[in-house]
C-alpha positions as CSV (number, residue, x, y, z in Angstrom):
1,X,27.0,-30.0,58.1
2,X,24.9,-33.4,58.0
3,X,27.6,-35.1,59.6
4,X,27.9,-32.4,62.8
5,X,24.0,-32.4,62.8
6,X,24.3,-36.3,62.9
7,X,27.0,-36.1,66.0
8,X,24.6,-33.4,68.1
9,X,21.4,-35.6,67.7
10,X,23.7,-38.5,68.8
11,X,24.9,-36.3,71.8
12,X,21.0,-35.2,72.5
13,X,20.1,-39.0,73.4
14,X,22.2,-38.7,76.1
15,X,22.1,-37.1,79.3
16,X,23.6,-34.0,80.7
17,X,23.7,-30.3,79.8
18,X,23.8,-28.7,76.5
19,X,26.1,-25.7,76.5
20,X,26.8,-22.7,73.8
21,X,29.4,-20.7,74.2
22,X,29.9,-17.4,72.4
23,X,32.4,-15.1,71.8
24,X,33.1,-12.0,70.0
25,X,32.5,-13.4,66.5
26,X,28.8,-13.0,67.7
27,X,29.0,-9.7,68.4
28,X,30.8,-8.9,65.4
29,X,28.1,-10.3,63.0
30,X,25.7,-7.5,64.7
31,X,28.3,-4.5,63.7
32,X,30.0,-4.4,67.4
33,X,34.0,-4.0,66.5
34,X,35.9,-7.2,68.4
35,X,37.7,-5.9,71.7
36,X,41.0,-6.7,70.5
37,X,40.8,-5.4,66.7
38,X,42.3,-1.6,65.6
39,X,38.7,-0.1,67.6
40,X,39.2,-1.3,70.5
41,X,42.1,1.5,70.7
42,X,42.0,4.4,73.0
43,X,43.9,7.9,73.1
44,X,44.3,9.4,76.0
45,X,46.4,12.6,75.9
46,X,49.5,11.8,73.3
47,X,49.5,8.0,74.3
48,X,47.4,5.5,72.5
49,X,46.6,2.7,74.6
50,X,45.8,-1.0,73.4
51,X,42.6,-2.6,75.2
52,X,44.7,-5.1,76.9
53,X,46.4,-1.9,79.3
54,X,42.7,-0.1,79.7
55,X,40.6,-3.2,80.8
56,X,42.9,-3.7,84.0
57,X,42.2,-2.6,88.0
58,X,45.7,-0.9,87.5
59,X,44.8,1.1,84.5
60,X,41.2,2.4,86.9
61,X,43.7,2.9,89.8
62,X,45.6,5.0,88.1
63,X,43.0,6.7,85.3
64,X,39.7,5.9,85.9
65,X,37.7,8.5,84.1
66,X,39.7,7.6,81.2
67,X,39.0,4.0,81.6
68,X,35.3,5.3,82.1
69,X,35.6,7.3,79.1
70,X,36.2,4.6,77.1
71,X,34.2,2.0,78.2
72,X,31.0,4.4,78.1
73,X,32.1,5.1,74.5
74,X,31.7,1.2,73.8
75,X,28.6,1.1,76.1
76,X,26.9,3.2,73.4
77,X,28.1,0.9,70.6
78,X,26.3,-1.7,72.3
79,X,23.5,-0.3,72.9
80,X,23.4,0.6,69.0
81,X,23.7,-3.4,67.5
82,X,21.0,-5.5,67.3
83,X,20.9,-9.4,68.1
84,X,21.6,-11.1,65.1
85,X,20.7,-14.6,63.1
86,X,22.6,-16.5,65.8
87,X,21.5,-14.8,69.1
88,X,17.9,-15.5,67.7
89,X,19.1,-19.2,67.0
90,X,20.0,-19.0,70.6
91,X,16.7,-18.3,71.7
92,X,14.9,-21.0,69.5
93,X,16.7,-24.0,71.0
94,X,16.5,-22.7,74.5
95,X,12.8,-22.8,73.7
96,X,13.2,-26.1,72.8
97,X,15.3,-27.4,75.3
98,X,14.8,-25.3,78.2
99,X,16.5,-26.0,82.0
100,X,18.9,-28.5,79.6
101,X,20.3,-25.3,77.8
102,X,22.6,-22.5,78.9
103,X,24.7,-20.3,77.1
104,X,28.0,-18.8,78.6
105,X,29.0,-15.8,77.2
106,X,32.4,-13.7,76.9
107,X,30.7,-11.1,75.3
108,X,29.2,-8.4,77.7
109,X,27.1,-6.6,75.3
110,X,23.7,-7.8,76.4
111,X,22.9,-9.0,73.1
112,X,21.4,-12.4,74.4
113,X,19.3,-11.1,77.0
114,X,17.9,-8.7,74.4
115,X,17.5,-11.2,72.3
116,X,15.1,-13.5,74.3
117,X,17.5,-15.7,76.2
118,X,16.4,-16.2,80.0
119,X,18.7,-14.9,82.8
120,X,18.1,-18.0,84.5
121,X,20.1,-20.1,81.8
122,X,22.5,-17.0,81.0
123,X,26.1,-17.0,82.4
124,X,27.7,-13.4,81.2
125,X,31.1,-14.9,82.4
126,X,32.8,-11.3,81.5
127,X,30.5,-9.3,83.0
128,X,28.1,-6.6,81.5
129,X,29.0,-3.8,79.9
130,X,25.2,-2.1,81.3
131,X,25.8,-2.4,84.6
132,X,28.3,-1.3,87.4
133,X,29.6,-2.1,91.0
134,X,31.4,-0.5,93.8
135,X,34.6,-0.2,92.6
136,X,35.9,-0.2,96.4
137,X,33.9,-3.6,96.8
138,X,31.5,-2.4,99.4
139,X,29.3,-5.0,98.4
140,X,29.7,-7.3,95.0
141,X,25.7,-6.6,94.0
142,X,25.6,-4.9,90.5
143,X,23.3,-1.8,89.6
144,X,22.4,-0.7,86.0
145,X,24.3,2.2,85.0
146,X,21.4,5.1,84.8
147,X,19.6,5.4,81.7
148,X,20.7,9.0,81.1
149,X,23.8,8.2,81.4
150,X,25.1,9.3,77.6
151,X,27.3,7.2,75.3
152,X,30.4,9.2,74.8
153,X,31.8,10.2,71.4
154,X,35.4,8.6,70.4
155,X,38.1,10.3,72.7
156,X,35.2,13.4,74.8
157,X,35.5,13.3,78.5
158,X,33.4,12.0,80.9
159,X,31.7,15.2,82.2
160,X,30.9,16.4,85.9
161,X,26.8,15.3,85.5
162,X,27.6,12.0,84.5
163,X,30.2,11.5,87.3
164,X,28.3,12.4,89.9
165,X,25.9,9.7,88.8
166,X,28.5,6.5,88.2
167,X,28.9,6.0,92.2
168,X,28.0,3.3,94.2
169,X,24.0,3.7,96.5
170,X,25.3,2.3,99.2
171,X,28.5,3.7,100.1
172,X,28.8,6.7,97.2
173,X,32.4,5.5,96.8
174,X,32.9,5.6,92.6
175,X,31.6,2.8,90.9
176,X,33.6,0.7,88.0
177,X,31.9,-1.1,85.3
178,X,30.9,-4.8,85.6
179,X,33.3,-6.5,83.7
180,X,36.6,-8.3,84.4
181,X,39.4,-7.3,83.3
182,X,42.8,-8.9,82.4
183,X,44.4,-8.6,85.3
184,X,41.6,-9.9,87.5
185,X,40.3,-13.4,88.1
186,X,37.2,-15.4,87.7
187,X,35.0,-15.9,90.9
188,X,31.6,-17.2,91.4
189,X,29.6,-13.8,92.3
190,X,30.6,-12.0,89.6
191,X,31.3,-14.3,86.4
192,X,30.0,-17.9,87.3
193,X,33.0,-19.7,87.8
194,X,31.9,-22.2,89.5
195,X,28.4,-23.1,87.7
196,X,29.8,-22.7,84.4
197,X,32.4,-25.7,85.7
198,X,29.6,-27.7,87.3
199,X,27.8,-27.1,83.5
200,X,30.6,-28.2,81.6
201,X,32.1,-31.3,84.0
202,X,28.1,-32.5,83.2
203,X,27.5,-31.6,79.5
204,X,26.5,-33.7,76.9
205,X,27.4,-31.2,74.1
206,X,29.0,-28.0,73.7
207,X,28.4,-25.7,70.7
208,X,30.8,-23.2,70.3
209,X,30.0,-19.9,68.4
210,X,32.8,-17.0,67.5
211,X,35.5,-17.8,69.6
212,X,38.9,-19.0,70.0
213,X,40.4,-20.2,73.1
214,X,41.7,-16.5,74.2
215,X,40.3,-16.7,77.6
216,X,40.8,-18.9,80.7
217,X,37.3,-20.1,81.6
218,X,36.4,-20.5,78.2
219,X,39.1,-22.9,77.7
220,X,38.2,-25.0,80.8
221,X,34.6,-25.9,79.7
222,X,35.7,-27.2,76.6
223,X,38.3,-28.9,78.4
224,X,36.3,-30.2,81.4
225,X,33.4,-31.5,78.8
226,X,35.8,-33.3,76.1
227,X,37.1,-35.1,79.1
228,X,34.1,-36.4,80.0
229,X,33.0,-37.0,77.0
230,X,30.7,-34.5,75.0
231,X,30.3,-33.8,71.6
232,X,32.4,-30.6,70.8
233,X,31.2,-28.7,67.8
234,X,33.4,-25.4,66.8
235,X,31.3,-22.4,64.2
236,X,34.1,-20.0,63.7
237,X,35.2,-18.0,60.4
238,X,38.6,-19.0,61.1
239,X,40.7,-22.3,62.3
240,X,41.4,-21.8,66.4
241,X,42.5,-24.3,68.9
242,X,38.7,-24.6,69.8
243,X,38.6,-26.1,66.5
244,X,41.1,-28.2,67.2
245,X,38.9,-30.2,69.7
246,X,36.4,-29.8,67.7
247,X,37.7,-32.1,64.8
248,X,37.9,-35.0,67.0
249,X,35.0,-34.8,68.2
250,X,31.6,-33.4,66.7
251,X,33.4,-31.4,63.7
252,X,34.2,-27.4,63.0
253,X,32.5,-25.5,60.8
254,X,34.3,-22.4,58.9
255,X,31.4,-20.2,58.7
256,X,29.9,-17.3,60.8
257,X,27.4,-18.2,63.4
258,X,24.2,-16.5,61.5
259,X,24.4,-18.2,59.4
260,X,25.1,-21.9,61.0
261,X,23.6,-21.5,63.9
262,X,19.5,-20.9,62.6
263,X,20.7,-24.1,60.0
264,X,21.9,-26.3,63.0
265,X,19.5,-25.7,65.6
266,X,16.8,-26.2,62.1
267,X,17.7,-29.6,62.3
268,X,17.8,-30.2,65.8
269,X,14.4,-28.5,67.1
């Protein structure tokens, strides 16, 4: 730890941005199962499906209250966890660092934002599991899903009430959940694509928390800001490719983010 805490401080002289990005690890540490672990299935009828076949346009095309099922299922999961150690850590350095922070985020739980981190310095690159769009892209503006909208129990339907309430205001076309899914690509409007980039082409340090190199956009901060040169520093339970990067650069820590993130950002506040 002394020598990654030495590395940061040595990237905090310098100029440029200070990004953390999280993953599902995060979430995990606050009781939310990982998207692609044995929860994240689905039955519908006699089939099970994997996540990786319900998160897609096609899978809505073809199924969407099932899709809607499911994702309203892990809505109220969500909305059940807490912000942990980390997300807390989170908020601590961005009080300390302010505009110079921002943390990019797979996860679309809301866990940050409930935790204290500013929207302003928040880039849910995934989307957000609490809100919902037109899914026939009348406009790309995002609405929170009502509040009485009810979490669904593992495998119910989504009834007629609550259908009548997941449609678009403007156009009452059905609305889809705010999130992107696999077979969809990152944009600007939606999941930050191109201010994440700007972030990471400029950063002096990246801290990342939970996460392992699954994901394109992910994969091309850490890129973009080892290339031009900033301190990389990987917190994951497990080795990953981020870690990789990580060793020859700032370090890797194999530890959950709890606990190494309120240690780390100790030292550096």
């Amino acid at each position: 730890m002394d020598a990654v805490v030495a590395a940061c401080r040595e990237a905090l002289a310098r100029p440029g941005s200070v990004i953390a990005l999280t993953g599902a690890g995060v979430s995990a540490e606050s009781g939310i199962p990982t998207f692609r672990g044995k929860d994240g299935y689905w039955t519908v009828g006699a089939r099970e499906y994997h996540p990786q076949e319900l998160a897609t346009a096609e899978a809505f095309a073809r199924m969407p209250w099932d899709v809607w099922a499911w994702y309203l299922y892990r809505r109220g999961v969500c909305r059940a966890a807490e912000p942990n150690a980390g997300h807390r850590a989170l908020v601590e350095w961005d009080a300390a660092l302010g505009d110079r922070l921002a943390v990019v985020t797979q996860n679309v739980d809301g866990l940050h934002r409930r935790a204290g981190s500013p929207d302003a310095r928040l880039h849910e690159i995934h989307g957000d599991i609490d809100l919902m769009r037109c899914a026939r892209e009348c406009t790309a503006e995002r609405q929170p899903i009502p509040e009485d909208v009810p979490a669904i129990g593992r495998g119910a339907a989504v009834d007629e009430a609550t259908r009548a309430q997941l449609i678009c205001p403007r156009c009452g076309a059905m609305a889809r959940p705010h999130v992107l899914w696999f077979d969809e690509m990152y944009d600007e409007p939606r999941y930050h694509l191109d201010s994440v980039r700007r972030l990471a082409a400029d950063a002096a340090l990246v801290v990342i928390a939970g996460t392992s190199a699954k994901t394109n956009l992910p994969w091309q901060v850490v890129s973009l800001a080892a290339h031009n040169g900033a301190a990389i520093v990987d917190i994951n339970v497990e080795p990953n490719p981020f870690g990789d990067v990580a060793a020859e650069s700032a370090g890797a820590i194999r530890a959950p983010a709890g606990e190494v993130l309120p240690v780390l950002v100790g030292a550096l506040v």
